[in-house]
C-alpha positions as CSV (number, residue, x, y, z in Angstrom):
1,X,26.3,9.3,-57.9
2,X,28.6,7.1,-59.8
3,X,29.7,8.1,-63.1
4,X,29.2,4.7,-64.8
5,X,26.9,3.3,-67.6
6,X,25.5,0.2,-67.8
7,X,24.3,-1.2,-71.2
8,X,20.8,-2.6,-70.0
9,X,18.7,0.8,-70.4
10,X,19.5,4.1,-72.9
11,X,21.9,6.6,-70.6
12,X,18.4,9.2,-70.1
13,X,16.9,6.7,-68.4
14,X,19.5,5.5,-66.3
15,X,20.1,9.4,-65.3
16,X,16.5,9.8,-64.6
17,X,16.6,7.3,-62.3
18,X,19.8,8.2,-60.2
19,X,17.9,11.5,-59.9
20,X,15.0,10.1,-58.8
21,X,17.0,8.3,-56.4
22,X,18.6,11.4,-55.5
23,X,15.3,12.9,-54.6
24,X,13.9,10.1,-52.8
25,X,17.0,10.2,-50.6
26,X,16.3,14.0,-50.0
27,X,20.1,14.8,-51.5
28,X,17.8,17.0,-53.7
29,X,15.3,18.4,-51.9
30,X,11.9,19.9,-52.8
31,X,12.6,23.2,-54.3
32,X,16.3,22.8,-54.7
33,X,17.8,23.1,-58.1
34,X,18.9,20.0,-60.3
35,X,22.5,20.3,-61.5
36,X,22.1,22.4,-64.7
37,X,21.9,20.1,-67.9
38,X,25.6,21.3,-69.4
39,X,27.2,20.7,-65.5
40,X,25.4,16.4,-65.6
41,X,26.8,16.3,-69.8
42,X,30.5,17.5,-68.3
43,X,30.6,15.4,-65.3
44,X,29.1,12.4,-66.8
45,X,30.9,12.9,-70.3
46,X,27.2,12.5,-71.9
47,X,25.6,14.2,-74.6
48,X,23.6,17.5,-73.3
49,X,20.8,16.5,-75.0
50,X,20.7,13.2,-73.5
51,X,21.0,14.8,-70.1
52,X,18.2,17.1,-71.5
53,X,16.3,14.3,-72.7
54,X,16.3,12.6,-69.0
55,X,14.9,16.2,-67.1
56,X,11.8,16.8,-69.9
57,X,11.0,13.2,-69.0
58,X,11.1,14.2,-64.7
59,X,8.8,17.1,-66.2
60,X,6.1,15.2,-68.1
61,X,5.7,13.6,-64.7
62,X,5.8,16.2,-63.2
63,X,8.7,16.1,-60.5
64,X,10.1,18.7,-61.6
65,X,9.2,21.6,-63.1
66,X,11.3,24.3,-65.5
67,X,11.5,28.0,-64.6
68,X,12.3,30.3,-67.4
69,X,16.0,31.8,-66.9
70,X,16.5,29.5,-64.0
71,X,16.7,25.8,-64.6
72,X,15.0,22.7,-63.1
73,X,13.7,22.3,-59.7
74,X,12.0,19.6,-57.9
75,X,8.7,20.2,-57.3
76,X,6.6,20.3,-53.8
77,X,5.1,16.9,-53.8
78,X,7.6,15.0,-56.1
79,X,9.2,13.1,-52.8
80,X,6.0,11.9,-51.6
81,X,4.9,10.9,-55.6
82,X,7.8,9.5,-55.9
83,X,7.3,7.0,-52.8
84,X,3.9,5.8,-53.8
85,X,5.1,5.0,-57.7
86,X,8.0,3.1,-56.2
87,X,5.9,1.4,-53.7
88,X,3.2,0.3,-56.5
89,X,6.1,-0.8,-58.7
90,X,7.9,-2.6,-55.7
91,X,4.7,-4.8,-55.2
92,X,3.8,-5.2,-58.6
93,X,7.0,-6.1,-60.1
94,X,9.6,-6.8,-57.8
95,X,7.9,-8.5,-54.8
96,X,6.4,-11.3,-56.9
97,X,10.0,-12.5,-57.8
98,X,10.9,-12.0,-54.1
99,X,8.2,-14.5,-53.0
100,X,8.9,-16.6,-55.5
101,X,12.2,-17.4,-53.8
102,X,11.2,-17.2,-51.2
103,X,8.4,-19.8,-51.3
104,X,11.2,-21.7,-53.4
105,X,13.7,-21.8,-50.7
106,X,11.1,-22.8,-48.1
107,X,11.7,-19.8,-45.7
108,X,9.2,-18.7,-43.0
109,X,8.8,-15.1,-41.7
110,X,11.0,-16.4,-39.2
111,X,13.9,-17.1,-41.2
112,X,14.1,-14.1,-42.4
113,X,16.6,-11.6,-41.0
114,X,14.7,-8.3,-38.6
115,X,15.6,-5.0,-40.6
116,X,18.7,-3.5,-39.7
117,X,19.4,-0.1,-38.4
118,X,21.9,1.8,-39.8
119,X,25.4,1.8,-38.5
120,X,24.7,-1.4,-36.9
């Protein structure tokens, strides 16, 4: 994850989102632990309760969840909930803009490039 801030959204949400991203590319797994909230302050020379801030939000949606004692982990499910929210968001606010252009630009289905696999 990089270590720098950008000044369009508050720090929490920008951490919440790298750890989303994090679980949607399975570097955090369901059940693994999340960095504790002391270790993401150091690392990211943030405030801890701005780091704490960004986890109780991933818990009020419940993606991850807090055990007593033992930190943050992300819940069974969260991947998969996390897919569909970013789908629906995709398509609702993202796509439109992307069409847009599209239809702008005058492109067909067959000006646009096939997906790429990786490495290629």
């Amino acid at each position: 994850m990089t270590k720098e801030w950008n000044d369009d959204q508050p720090i929490n949400r920008q951490l919440k989102d790298r750890m989303v991203a994090l679980i949607l590319d399975e570097t955090l797994k369901e059940g693994d632990a999340l960095p504790s909230v002391r270790t993401v302050a150091v690392e990211y020379q943030i405030n801890p309760l701005t780091a704490s801030k960004s986890y109780q939000e991933l818990a009020v949606e419940g993606i991850v969840e807090k055990r007593r004692g033992l930190g943050m982990f992300v819940k069974e499910g969260a991947r998969a909930h996390l897919i569909t929210r970013e789908k629906e968001r995709f398509l609702e606010d993202e796509w439109p803009i992307v069409l847009e252009r599209i239809e702008r630009l005058g492109l067909s289905l067959s000006d646009l490039p096939e997906r790429r696999e990786e490495g290629l």
